[in-house]
PASEBA-1860 file (N, C-alpha, C; in nm, 3 decimals):
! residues 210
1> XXXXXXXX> 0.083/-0.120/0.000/0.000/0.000/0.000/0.087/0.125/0.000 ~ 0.234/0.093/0.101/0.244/0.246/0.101/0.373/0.240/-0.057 ~ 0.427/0.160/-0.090/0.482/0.165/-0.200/0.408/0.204/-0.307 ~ 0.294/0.166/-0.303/0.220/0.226/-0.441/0.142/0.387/-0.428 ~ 0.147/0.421/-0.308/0.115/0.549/-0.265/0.231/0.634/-0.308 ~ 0.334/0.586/-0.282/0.483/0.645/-0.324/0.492/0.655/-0.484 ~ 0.471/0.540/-0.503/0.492/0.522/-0.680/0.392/0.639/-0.748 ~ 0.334/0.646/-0.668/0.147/0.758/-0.732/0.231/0.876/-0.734
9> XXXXXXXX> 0.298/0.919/-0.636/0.358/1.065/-0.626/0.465/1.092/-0.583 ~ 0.525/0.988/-0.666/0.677/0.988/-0.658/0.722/1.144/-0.735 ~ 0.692/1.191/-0.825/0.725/1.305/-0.947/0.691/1.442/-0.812 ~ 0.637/1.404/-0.749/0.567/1.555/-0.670/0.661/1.515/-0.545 ~ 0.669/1.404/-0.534/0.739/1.386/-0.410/0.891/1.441/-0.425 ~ 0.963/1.398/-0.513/1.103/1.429/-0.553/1.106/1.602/-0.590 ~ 0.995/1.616/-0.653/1.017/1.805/-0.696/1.029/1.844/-0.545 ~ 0.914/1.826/-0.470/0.917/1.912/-0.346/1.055/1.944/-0.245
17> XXXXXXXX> 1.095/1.783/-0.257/1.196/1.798/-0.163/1.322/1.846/-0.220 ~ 1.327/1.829/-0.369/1.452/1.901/-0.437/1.409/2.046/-0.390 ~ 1.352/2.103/-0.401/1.314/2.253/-0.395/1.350/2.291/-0.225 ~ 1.304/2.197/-0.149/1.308/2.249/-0.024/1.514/2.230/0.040 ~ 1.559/2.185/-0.023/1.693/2.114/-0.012/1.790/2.255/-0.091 ~ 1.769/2.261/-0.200/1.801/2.450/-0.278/1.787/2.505/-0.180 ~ 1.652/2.509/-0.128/1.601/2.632/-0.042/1.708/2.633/0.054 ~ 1.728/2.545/0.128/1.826/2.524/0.221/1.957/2.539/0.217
25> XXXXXXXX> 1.995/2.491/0.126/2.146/2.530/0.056/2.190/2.652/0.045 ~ 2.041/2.737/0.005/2.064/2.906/-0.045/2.093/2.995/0.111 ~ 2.021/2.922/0.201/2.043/2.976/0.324/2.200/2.965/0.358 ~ 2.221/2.834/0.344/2.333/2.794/0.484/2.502/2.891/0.316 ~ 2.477/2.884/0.194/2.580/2.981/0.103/2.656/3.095/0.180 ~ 2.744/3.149/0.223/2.828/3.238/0.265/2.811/3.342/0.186 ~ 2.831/3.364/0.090/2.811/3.466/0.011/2.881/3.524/-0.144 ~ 2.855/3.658/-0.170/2.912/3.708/-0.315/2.823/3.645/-0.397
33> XXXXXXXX> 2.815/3.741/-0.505/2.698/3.777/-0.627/2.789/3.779/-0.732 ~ 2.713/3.828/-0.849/2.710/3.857/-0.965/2.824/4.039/-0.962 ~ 2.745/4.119/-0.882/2.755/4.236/-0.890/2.885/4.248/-0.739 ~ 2.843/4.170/-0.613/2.924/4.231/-0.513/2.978/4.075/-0.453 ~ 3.078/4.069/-0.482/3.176/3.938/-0.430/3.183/3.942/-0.290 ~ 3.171/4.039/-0.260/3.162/4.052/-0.114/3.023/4.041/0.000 ~ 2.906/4.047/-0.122/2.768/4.010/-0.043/2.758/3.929/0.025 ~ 2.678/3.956/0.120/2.660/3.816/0.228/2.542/3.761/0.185
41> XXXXXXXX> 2.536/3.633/0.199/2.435/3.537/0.170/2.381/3.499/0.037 ~ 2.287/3.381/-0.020/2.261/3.393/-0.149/2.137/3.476/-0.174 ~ 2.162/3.555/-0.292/2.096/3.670/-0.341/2.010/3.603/-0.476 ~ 1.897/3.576/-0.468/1.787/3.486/-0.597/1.810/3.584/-0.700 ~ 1.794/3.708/-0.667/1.810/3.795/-0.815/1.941/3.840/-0.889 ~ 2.065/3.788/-0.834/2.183/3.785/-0.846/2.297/3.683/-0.877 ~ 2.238/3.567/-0.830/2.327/3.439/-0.799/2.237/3.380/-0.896 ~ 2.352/3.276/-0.976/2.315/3.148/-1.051/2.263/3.023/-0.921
49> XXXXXXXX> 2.183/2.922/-0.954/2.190/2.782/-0.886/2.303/2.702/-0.865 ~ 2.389/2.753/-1.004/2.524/2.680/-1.002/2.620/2.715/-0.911 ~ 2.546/2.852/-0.845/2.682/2.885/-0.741/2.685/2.777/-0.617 ~ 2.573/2.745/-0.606/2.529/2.638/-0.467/2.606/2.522/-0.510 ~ 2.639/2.464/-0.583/2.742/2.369/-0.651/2.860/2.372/-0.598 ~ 2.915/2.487/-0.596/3.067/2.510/-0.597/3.115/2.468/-0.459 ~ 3.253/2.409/-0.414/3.297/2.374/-0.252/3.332/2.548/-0.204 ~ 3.343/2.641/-0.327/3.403/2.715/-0.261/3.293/2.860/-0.275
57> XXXXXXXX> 3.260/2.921/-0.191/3.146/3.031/-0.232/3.240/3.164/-0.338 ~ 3.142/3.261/-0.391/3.203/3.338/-0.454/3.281/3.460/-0.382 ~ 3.233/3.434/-0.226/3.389/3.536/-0.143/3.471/3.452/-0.109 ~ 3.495/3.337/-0.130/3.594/3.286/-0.126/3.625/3.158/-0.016 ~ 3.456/3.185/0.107/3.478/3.121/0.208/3.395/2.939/0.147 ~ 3.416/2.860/0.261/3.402/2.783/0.207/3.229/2.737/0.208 ~ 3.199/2.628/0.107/3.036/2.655/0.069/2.946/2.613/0.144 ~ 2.907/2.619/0.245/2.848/2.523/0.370/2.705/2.452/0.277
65> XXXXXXXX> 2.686/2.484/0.225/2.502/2.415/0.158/2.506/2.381/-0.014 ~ 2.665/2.320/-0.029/2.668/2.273/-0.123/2.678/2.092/-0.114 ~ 2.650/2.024/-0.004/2.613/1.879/-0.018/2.438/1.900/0.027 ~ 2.374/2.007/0.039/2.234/2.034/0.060/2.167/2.014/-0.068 ~ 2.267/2.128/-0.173/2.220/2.146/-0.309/2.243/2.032/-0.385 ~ 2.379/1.978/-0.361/2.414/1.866/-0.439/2.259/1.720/-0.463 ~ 2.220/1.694/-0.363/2.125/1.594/-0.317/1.992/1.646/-0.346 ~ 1.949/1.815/-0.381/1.840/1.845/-0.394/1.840/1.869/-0.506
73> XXXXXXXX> 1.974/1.872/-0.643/1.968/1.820/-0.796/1.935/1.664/-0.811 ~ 1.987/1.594/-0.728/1.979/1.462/-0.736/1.824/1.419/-0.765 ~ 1.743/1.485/-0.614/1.626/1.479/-0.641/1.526/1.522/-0.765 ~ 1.579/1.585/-0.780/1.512/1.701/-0.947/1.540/1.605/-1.059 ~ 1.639/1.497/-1.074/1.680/1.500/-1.163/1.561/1.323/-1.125 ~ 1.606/1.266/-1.087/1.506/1.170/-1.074/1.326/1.180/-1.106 ~ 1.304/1.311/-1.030/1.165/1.365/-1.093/1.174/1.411/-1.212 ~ 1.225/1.427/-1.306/1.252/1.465/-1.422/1.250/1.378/-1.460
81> XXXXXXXX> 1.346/1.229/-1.461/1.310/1.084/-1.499/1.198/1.016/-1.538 ~ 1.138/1.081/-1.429/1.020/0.946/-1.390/0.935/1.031/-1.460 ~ 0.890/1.138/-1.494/0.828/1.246/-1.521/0.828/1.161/-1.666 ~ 0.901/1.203/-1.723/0.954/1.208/-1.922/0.905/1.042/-1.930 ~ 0.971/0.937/-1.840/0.936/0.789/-1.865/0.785/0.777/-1.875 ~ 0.671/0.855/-1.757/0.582/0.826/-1.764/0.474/0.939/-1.863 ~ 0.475/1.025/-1.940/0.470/1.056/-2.008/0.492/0.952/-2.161 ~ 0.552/0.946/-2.130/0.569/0.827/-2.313/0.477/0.706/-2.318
89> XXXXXXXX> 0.438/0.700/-2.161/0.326/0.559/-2.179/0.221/0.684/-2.242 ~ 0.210/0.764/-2.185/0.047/0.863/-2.212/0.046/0.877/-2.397 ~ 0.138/0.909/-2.388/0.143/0.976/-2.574/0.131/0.849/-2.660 ~ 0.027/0.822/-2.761/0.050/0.659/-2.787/0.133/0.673/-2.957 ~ 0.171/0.776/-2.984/0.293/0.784/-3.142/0.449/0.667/-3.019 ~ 0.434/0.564/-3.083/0.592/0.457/-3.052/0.721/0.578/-3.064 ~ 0.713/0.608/-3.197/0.842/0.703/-3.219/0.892/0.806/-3.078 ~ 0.797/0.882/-3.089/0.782/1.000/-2.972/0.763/0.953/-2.814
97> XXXXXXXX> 0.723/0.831/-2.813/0.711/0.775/-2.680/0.883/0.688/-2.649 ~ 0.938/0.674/-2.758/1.039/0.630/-2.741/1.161/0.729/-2.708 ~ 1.177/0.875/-2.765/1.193/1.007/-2.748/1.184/1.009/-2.619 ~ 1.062/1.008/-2.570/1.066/1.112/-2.423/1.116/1.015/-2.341 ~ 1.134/0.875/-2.353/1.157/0.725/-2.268/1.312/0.775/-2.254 ~ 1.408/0.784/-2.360/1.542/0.808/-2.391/1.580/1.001/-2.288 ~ 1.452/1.077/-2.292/1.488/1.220/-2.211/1.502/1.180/-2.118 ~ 1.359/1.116/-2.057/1.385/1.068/-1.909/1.532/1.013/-1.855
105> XXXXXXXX> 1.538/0.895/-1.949/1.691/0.849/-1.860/1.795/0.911/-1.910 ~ 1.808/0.999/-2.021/1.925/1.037/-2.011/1.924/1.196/-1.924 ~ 1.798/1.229/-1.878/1.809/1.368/-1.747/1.858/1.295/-1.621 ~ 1.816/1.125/-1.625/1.896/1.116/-1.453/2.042/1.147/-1.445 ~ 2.064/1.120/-1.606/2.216/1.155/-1.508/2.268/1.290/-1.561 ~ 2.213/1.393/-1.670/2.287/1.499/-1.720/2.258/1.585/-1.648 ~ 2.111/1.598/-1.563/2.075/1.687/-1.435/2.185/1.696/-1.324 ~ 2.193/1.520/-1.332/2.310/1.576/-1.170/2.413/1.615/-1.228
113> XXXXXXXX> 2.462/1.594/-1.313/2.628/1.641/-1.370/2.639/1.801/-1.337 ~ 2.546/1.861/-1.375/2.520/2.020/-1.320/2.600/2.046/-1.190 ~ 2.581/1.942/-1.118/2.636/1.944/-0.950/2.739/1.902/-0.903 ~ 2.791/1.873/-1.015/2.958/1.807/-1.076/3.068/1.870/-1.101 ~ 3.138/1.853/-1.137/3.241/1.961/-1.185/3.266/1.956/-1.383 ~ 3.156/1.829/-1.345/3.101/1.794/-1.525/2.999/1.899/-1.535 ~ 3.011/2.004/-1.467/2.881/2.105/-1.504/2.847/2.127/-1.616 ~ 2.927/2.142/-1.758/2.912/2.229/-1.853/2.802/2.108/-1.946
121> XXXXXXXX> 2.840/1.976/-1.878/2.794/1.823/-2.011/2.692/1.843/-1.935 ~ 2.656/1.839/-1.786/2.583/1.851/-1.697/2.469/1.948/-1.790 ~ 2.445/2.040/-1.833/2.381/2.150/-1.870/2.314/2.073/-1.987 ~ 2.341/2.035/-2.051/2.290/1.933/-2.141/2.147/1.877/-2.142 ~ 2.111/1.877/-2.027/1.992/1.859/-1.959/1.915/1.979/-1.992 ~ 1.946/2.093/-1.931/1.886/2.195/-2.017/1.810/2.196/-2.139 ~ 1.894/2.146/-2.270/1.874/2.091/-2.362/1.717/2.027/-2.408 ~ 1.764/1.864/-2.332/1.709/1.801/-2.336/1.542/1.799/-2.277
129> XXXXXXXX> 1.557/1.885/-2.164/1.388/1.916/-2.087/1.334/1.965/-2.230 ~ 1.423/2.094/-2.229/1.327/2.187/-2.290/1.263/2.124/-2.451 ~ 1.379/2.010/-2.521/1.295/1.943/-2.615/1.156/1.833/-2.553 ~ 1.204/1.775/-2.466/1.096/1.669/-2.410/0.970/1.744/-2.424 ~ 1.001/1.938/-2.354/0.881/2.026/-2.300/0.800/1.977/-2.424 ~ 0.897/2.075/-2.527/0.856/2.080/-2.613/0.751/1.963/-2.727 ~ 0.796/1.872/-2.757/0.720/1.755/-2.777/0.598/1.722/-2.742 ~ 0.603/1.754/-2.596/0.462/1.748/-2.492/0.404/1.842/-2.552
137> XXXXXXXX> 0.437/1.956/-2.530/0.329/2.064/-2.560/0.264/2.088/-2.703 ~ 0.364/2.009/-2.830/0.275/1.980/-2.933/0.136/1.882/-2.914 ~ 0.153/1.777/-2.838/0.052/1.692/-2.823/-0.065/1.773/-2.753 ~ -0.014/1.810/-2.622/-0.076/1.864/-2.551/-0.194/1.960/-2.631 ~ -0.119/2.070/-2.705/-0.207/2.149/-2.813/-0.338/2.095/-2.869 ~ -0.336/1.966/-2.888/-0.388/1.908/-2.947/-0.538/1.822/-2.905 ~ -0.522/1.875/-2.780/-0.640/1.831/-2.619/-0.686/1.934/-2.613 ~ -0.798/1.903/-2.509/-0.905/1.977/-2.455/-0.823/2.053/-2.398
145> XXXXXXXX> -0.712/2.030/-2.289/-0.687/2.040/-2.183/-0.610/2.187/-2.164 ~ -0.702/2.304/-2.202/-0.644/2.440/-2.205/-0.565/2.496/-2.145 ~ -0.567/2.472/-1.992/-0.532/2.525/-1.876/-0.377/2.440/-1.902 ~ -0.321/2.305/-1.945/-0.242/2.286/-1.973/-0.183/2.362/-2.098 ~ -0.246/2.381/-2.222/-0.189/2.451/-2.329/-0.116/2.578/-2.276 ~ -0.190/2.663/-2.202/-0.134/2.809/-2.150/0.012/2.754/-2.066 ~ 0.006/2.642/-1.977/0.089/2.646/-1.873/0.242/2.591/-1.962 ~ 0.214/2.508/-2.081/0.341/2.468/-2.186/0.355/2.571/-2.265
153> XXXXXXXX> 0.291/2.699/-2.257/0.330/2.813/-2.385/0.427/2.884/-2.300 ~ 0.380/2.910/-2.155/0.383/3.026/-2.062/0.595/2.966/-2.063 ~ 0.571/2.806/-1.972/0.698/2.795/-1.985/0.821/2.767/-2.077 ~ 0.754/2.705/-2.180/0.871/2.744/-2.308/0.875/2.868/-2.344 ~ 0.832/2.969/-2.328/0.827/3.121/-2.318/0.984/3.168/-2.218 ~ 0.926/3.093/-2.080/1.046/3.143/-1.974/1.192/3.045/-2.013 ~ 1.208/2.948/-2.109/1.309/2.915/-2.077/1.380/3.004/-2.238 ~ 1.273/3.041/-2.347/1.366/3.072/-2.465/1.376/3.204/-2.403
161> XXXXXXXX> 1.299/3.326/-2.285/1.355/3.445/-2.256/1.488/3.432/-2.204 ~ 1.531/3.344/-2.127/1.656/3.272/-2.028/1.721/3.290/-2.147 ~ 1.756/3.226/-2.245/1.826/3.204/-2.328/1.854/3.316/-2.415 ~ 1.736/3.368/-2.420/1.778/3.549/-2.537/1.889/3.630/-2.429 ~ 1.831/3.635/-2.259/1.946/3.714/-2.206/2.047/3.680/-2.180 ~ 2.076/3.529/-2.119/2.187/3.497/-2.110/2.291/3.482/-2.268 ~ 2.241/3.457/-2.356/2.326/3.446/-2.475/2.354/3.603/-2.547 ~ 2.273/3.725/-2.476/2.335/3.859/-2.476/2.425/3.875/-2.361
169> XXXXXXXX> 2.467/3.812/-2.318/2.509/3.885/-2.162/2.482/3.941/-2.048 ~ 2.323/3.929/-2.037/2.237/4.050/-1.953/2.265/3.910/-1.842 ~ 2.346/3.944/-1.740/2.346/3.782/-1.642/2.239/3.840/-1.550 ~ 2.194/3.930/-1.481/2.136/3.973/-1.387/1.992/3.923/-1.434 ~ 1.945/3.963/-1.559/1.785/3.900/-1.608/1.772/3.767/-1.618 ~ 1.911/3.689/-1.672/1.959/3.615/-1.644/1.926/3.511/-1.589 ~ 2.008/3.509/-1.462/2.015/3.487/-1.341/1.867/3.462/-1.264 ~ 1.779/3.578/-1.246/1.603/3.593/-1.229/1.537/3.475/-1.349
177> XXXXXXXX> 1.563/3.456/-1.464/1.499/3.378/-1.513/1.506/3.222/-1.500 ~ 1.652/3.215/-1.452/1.682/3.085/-1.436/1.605/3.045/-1.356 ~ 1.550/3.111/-1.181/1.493/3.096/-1.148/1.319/3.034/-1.132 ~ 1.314/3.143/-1.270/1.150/3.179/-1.285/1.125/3.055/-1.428 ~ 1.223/3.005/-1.522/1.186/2.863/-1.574/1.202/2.767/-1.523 ~ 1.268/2.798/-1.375/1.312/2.607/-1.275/1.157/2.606/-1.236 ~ 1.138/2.748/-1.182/0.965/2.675/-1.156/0.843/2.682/-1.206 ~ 0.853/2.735/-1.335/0.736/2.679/-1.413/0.746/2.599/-1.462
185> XXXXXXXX> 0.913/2.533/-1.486/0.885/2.357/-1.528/0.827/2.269/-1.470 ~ 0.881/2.282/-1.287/0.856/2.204/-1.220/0.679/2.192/-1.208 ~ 0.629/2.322/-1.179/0.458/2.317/-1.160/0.430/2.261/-1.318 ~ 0.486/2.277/-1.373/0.420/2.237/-1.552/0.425/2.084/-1.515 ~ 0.521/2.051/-1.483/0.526/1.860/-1.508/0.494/1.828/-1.391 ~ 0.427/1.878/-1.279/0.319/1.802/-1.167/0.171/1.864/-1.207 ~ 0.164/1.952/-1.320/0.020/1.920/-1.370/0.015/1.896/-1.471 ~ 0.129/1.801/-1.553/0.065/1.705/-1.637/0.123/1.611/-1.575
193> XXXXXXXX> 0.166/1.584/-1.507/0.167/1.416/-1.397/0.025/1.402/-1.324 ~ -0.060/1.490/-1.355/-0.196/1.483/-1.232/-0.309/1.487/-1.278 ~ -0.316/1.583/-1.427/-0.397/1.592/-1.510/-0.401/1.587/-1.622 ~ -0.319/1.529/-1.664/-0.305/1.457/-1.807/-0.336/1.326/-1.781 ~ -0.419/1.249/-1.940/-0.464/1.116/-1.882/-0.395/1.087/-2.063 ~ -0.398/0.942/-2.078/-0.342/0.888/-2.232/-0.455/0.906/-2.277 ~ -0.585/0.916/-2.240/-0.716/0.944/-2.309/-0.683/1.075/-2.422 ~ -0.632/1.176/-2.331/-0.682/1.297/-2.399/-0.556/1.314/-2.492
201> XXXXXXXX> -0.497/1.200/-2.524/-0.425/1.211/-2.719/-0.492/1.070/-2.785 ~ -0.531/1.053/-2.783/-0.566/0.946/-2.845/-0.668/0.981/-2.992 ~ -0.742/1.075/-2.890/-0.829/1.148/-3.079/-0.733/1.234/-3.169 ~ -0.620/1.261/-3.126/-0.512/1.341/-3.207/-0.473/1.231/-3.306 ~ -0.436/1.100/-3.222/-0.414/1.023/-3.365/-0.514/0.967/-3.421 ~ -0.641/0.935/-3.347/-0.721/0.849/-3.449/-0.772/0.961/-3.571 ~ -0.762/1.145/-3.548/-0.766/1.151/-3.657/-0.670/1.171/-3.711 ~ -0.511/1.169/-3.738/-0.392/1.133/-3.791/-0.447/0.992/-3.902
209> XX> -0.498/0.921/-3.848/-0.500/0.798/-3.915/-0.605/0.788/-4.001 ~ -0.722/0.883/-3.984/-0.792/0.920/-4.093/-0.753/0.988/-4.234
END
């Protein structure tokens, strides 16, 4: 009973506690930003996630809530797994279900690399969500299920803004967005882990096959 209670909300279970484990990490960080190396504490509108990674903070002292952060990617990256695996049963195209089967396991391990000193292959993951997103949210389009359509526009929205500033240089907007696409992914893929059913693609292909 309670294993299959677990198995039910395993995806919500792993987001939460990754999030609350960051949270924690961001506290116990020493300090230095983007702008002041010398700031105390971690600053959300200033600091990357990747700084929580590092053994050593950006003033130099050492990182107290980087085995916090380390274990609360771990978690993310497993909900990300299980997320993309169970998704590919829902979508019934083989091709594309085989796609998101291959995101899933290859985010367990390119998520944690982030928390690595393999950071840069680590990032890769990046990548890879945002195609999985993507994929989904074609199907998705394709359902009733509106309140999902808005919530896959809203966040492939926040991760290609991430990407227009950081690939100008603007790190500070940056930085805020990284933030603001970690969590509309995360709420995006615990409401289609909750309210998405394989029902609602299934008339996408039967009329494909017409």
């Amino acid at each position: 009973m309670k294993k299959s209670l677990f198995k039910q909300h395993a995806v919500l279970a792993c987001m939460a506690i990754s999030v609350a484990l960051i949270v924690l990490a961001s506290q116990l960080y020493p300090g230095g930003s983007l702008l002041d190396k010398h700031a105390a504490g971690f600053d959300w509108s200033k600091n990357f996630i990747s700084n929580l990674f590092a053994p050593q903070a950006i003033n130099g002292l050492a990182n107290r809530g980087r085995v916090w952060a380390v274990a609360g990617m771990a978690f993310q990256s497993f909900g990300y797994g299980i997320f993309f695996i169970r998704m590919a049963k829902k979508i019934p195209s083989r091709p594309v279900s085989k796609i998101l089967k291959f995101i899933g396991a290859a985010n367990v391990l390119f998520i944690f690399l982030i928390a690595t000193p393999l950071h840069d292959l680590g990032t890769l993951s990046i990548l890879l969500t945002l195609i999985g997103l993507f994929i989904i949210t074609v199907f998705v389009l394709k359902t009733k299920r509106h309140l999902l359509k808005i919530g896959c526009i809203i966040c492939l929205m926040t991760f290609y803004c991430f990407f227009f500033f950081f690939g100008f240089g603007n790190l500070i907007w940056a930085a805020i967005l990284q933030k603001v696409y970690n969590l509309s992914a995360i709420l995006l893929v615990i409401a289609l882990e909750y309210f998405s059913k394989a029902e609602d693609f299934t008339p996408f292909v039967s009329r494909k096959k017409r």
